[in-house]
KEKE-3310 file (N, C-alpha, C; in steps of 0.2 Angstrom, whole numbers, plus 5000, padded with zeros to 4 digits):
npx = (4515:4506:4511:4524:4520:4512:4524:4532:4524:4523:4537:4536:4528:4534:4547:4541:4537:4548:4555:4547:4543:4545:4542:4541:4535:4534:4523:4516:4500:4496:4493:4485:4473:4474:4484:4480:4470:4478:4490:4485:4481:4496:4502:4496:4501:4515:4518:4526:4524:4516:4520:4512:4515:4506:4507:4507:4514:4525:4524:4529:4540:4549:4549:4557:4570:4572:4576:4567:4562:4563:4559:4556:4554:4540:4538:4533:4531:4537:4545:4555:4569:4575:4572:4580:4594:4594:4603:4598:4592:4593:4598:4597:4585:4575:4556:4544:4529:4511:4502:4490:4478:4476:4460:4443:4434:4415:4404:4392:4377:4379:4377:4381:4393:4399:4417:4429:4436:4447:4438:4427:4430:4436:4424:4418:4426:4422:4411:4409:4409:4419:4437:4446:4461:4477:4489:4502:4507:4513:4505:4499:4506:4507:4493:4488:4495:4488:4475:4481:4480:4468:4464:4458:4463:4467:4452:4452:4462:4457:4445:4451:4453:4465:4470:4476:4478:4474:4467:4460:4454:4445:4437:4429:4423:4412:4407:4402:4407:4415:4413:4421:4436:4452:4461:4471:4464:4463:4462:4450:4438:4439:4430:4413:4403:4406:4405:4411:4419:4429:4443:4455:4457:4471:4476:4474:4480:4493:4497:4500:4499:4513:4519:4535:4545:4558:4570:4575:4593:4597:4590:4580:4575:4580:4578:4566:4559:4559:4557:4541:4541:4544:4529:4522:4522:4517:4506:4494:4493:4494:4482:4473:4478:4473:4459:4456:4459:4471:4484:4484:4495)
npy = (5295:5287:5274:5276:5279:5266:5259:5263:5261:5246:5242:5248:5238:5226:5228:5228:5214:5207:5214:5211:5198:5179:5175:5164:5153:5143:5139:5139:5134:5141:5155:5157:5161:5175:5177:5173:5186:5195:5194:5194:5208:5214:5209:5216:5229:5229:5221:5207:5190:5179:5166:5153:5137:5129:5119:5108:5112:5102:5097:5107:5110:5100:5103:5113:5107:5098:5104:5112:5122:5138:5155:5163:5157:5151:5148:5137:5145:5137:5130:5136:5135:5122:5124:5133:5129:5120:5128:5133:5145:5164:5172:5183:5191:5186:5187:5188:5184:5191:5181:5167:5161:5145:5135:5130:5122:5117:5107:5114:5118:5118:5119:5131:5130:5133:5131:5137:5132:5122:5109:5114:5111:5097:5088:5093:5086:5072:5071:5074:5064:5063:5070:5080:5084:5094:5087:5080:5092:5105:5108:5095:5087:5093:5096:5082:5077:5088:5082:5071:5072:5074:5064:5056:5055:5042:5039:5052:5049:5038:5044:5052:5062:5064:5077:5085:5099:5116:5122:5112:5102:5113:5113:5100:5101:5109:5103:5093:5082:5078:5081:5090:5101:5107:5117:5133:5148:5159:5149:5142:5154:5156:5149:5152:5143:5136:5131:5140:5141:5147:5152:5139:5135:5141:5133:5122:5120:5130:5141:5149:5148:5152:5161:5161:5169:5168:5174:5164:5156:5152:5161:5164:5177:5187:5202:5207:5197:5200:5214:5207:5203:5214:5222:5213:5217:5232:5244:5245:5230:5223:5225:5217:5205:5205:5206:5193:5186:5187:5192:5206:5221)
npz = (4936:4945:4942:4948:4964:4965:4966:4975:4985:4983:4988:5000:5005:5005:5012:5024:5027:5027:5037:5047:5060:5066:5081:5092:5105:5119:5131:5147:5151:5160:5156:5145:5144:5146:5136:5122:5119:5118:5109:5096:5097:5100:5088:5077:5080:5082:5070:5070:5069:5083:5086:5097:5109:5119:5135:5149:5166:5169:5154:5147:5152:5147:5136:5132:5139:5131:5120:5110:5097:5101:5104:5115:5132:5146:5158:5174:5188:5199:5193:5189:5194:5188:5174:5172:5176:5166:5155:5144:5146:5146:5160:5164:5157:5163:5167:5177:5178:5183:5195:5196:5209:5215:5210:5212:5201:5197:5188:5178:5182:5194:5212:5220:5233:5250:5251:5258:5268:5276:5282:5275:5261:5262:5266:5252:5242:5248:5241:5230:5216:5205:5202:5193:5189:5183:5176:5181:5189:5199:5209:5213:5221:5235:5237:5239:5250:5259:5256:5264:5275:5282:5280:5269:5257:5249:5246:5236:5225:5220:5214:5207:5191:5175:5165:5151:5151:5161:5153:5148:5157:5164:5150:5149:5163:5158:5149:5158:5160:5171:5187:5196:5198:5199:5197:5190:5191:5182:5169:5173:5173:5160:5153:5153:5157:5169:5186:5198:5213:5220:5227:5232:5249:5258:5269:5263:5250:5249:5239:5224:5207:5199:5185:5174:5164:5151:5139:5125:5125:5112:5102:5090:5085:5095:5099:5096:5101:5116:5116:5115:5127:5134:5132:5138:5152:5152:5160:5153:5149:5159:5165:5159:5163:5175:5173:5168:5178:5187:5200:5200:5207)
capx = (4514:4501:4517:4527:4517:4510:4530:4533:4520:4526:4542:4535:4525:4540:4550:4537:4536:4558:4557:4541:4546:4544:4540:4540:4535:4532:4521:4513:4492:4492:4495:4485:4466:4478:4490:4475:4469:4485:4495:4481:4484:4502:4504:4492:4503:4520:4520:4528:4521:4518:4516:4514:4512:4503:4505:4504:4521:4531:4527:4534:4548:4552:4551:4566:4576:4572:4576:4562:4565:4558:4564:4552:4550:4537:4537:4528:4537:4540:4550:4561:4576:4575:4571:4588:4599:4597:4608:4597:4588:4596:4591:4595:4579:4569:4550:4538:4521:4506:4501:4482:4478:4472:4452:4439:4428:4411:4402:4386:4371:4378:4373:4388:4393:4406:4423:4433:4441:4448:4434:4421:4433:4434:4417:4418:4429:4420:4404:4410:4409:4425:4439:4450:4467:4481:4494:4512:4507:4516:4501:4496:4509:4504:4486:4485:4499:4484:4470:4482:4481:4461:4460:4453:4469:4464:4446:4453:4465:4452:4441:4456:4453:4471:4468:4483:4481:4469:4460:4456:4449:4437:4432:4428:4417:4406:4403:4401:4412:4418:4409:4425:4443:4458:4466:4471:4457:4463:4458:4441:4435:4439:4425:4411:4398:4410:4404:4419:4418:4434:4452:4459:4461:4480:4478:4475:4485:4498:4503:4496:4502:4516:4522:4541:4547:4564:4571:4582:4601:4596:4582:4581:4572:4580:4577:4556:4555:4560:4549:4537:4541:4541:4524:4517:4521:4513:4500:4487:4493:4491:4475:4470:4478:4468:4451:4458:4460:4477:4483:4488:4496)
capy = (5296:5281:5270:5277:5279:5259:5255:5263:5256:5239:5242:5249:5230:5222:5230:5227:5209:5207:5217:5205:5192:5174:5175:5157:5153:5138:5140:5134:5136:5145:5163:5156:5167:5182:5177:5172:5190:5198:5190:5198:5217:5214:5208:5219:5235:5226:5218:5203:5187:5176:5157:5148:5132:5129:5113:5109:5113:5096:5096:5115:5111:5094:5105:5116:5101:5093:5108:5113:5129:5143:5163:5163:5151:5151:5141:5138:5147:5132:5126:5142:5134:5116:5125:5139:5124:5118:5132:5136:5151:5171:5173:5192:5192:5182:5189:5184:5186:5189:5173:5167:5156:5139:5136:5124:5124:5113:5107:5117:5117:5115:5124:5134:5129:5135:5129:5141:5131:5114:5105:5112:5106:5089:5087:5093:5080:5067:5070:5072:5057:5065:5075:5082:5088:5093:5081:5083:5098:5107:5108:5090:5082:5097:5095:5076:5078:5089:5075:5063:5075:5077:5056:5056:5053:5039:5044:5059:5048:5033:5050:5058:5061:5068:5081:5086:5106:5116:5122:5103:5104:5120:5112:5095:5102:5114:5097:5089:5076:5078:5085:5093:5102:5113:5123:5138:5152:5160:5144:5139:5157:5157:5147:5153:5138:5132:5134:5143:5141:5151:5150:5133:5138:5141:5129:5115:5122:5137:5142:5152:5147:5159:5160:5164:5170:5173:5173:5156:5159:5150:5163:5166:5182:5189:5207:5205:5193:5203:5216:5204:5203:5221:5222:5209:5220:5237:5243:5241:5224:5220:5227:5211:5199:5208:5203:5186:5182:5188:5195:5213:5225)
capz = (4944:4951:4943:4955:4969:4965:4966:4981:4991:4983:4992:5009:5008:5003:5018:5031:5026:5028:5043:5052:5061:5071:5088:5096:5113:5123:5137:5150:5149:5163:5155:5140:5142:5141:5128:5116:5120:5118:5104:5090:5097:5097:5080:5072:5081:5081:5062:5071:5070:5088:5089:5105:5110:5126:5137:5155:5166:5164:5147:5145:5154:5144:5127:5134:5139:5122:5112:5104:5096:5104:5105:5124:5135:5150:5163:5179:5193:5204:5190:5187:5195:5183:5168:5173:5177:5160:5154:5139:5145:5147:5166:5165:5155:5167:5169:5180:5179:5188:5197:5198:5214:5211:5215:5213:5198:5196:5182:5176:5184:5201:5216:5222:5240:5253:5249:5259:5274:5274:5282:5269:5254:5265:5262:5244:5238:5249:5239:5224:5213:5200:5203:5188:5190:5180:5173:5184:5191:5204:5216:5215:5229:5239:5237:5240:5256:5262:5259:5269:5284:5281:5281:5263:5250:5245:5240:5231:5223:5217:5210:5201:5184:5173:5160:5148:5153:5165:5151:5145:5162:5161:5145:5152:5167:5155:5147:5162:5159:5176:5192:5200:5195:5201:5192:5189:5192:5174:5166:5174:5172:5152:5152:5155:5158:5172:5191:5201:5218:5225:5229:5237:5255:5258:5272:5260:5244:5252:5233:5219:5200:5195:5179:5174:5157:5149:5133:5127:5119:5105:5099:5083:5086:5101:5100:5096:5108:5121:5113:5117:5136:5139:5131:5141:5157:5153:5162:5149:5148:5163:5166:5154:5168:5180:5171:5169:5186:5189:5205:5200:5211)
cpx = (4511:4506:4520:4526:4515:4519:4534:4529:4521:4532:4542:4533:4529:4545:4546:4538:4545:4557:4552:4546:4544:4545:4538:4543:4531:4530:4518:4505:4489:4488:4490:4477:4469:4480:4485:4469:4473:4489:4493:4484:4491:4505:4501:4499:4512:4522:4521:4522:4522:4516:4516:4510:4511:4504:4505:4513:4527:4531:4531:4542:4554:4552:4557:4569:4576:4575:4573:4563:4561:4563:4562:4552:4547:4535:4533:4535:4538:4544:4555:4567:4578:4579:4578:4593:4600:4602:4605:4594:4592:4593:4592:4590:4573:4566:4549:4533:4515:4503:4494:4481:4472:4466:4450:4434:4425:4408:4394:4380:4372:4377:4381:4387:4398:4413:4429:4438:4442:4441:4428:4424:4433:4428:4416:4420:4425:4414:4403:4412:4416:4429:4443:4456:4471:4485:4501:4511:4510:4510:4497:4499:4507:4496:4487:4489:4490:4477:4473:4480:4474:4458:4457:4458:4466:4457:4447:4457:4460:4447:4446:4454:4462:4470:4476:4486:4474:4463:4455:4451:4443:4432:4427:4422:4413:4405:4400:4403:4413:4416:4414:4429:4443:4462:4467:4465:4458:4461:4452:4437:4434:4434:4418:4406:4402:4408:4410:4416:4422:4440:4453:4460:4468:4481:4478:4480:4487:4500:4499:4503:4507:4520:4529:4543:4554:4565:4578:4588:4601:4592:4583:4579:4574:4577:4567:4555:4556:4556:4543:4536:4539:4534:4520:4520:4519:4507:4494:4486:4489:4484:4471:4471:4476:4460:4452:4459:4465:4479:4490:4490:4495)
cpy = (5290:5273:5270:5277:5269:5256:5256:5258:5247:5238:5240:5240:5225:5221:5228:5220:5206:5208:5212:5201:5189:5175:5168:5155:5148:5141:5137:5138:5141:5152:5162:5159:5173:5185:5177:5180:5197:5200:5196:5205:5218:5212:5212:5225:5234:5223:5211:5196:5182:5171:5155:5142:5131:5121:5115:5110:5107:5097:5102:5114:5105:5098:5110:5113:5100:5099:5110:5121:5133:5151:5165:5155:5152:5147:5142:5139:5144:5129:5129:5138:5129:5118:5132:5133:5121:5120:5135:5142:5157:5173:5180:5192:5189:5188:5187:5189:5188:5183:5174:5160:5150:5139:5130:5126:5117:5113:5112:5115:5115:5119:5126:5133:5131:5130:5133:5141:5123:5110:5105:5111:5099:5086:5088:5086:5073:5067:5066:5066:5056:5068:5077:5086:5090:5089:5082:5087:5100:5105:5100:5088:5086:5094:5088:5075:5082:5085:5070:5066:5073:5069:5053:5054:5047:5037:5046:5055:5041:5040:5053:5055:5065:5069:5083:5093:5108:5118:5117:5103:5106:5115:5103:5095:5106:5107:5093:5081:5072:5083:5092:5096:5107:5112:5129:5144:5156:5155:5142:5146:5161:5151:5147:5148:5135:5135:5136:5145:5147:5147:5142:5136:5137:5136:5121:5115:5130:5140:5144:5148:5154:5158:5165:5165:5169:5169:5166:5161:5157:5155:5165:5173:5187:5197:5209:5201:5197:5210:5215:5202:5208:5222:5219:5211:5229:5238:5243:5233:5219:5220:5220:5206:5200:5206:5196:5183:5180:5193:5199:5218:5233)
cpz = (4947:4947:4947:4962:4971:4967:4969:4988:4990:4989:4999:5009:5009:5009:5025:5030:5028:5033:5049:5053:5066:5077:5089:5102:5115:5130:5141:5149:5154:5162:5150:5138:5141:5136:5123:5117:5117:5113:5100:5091:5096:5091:5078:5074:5078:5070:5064:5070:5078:5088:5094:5105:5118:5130:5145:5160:5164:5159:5144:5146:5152:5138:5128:5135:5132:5116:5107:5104:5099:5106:5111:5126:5143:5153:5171:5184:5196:5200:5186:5186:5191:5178:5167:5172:5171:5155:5148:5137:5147:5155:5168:5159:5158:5166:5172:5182:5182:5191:5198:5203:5209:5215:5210:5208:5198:5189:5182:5179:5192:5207:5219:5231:5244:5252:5253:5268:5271:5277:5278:5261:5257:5262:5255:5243:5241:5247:5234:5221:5207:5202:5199:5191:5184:5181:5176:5187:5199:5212:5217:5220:5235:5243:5241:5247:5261:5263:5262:5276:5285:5282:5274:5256:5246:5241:5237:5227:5219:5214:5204:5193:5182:5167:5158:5152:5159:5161:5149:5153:5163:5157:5147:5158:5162:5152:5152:5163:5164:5182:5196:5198:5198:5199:5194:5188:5184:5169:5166:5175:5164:5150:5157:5160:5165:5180:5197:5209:5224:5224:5232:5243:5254:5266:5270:5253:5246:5246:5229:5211:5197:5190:5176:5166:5156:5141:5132:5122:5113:5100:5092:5080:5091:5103:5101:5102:5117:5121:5117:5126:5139:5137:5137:5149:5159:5157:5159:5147:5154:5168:5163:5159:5172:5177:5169:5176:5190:5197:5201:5204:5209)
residu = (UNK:UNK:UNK:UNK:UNK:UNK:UNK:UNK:UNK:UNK:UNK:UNK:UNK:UNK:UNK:UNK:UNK:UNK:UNK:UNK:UNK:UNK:UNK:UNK:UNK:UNK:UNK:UNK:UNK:UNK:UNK:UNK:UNK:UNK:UNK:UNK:UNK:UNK:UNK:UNK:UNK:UNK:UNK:UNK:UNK:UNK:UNK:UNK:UNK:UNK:UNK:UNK:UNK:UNK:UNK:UNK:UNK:UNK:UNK:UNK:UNK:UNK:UNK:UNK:UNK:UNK:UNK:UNK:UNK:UNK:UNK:UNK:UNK:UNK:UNK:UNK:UNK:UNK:UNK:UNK:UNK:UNK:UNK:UNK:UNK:UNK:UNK:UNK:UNK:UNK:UNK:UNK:UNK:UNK:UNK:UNK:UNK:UNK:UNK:UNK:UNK:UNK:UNK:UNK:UNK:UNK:UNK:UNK:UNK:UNK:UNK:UNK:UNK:UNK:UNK:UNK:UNK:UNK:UNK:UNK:UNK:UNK:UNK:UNK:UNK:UNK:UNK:UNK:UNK:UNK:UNK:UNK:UNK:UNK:UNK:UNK:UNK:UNK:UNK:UNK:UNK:UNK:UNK:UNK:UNK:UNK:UNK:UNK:UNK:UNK:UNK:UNK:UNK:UNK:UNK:UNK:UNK:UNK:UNK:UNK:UNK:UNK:UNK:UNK:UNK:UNK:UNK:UNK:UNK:UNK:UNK:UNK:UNK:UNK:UNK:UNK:UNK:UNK:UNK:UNK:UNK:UNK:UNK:UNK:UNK:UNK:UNK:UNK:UNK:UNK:UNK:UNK:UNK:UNK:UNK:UNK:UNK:UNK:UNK:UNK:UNK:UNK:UNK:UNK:UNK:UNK:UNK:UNK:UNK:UNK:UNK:UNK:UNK:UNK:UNK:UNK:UNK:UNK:UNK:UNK:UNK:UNK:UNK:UNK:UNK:UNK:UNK:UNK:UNK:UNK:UNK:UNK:UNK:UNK:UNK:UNK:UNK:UNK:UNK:UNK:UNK:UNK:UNK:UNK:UNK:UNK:UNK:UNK:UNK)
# end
């Protein structure tokens, strides 16, 4: 009898191990306090496994040109239309995300200050001695279009620092590396040490970071992956992008 029993549950482990499967997903960093949230509970519940690689959007949206395998791909919503046009993605599977507006973190120990019109960011940046940005990022020609109006572009341009993703960022001000950054409000509040002033006024950056999914034709997993997308719009999921610094409705 505990032969049979012992050679039964060999099977079941056997079958679950055949039936698991690779999940891989290129992302962009925005979604990436979530995801590293998220991933664990669905794989413990699912059986599947999830890999993701995290970069910043050009580089996400250069590993779906280039063909790097992946069963998901997540891109920054201003670069839907690119990342479609290539042909590689399912766009009756798009997703889209929660968006987290972009804001202004400082380095630790700094005295939190108004930042919440153009003239008291003006003053910011012309304090500050550093300013850290992301690398390509959608909101950088915005951004620096609005320090030409403000007379300041090229201080904020001799101050720029370029960081790979937003959370290199984060991690950079809690070290103090770098006095300033904007990013992503889900990035510079997955670290705690990082002083968070607020949103970007929409009169100097009019745009929130949105993140777009969908599944590619090449997937090797196509049914789990999609799995994985309805997951990642339950309402208990989304409750998690809600304390990350997502605007949930």
């Amino acid at each position: 009898m505990r032969l049979v029993l012992a050679f039964a549950l060999l099977v079941a482990a056997l079958r679950s191990l055949t039936l698991a499967a690779e999940i891989k997903v290129i992302s962009v960093g925005t979604v990436s306090p979530v995801l590293h949230e998220l991933i664990p509970q669905y794989e413990h519940h699912s059986g599947d496994k999830v890999l993701i690689n995290f970069g910043n959007p050009a580089v996400t949206l250069e590993r779906l040109t280039k063909g790097e395998p992946a069963d998901i791909v997540m891109v920054a919503g201003a670069l839907w239309e690119q990342a479609e046009k290539g042909g590689r993605l399912k766009a009756e599977t798009k997703t889209v995300l929660p968006a987290t507006s972009y804001s202004i973190g400082m380095k630790p120990g700094t005295t939190p200050t108004p930042a919440s019109t153009s003239d008291e960011v003006k003053r910011l940046l012309e304090q500050v001695q550093s300013i850290a940005l992301v690398d390509r990022s959608p909101s950088i020609p915005i951004l620096m279009q609005s320090a030409g109006k403000m007379g300041i572009v090229q201080q904020v341009q001799a101050k720029t620092k370029i960081y790979s993703t937003g959370s290199a960022i984060a991690e950079a001000l809690a070290r103090s590396e770098v006095e300033l950054g904007i990013t992503t409000l889900s990035e510079l509040v997955a670290v705690h040490e990082v002083v968070v002033l607020g949103p970007v006024p929409s009169e100097v950056l009019p745009i929130k970071a949105t993140t777009t999914a969908a599944i590619t034709k090449d997937a090797a997993a196509p049914e789990e992956a999609i799995a994985f997308l309805q997951f990642l719009t339950v309402p208990s999921t989304l409750a998690v992008f809600k304390a990350k610094g997502f605007d949930v409705n």
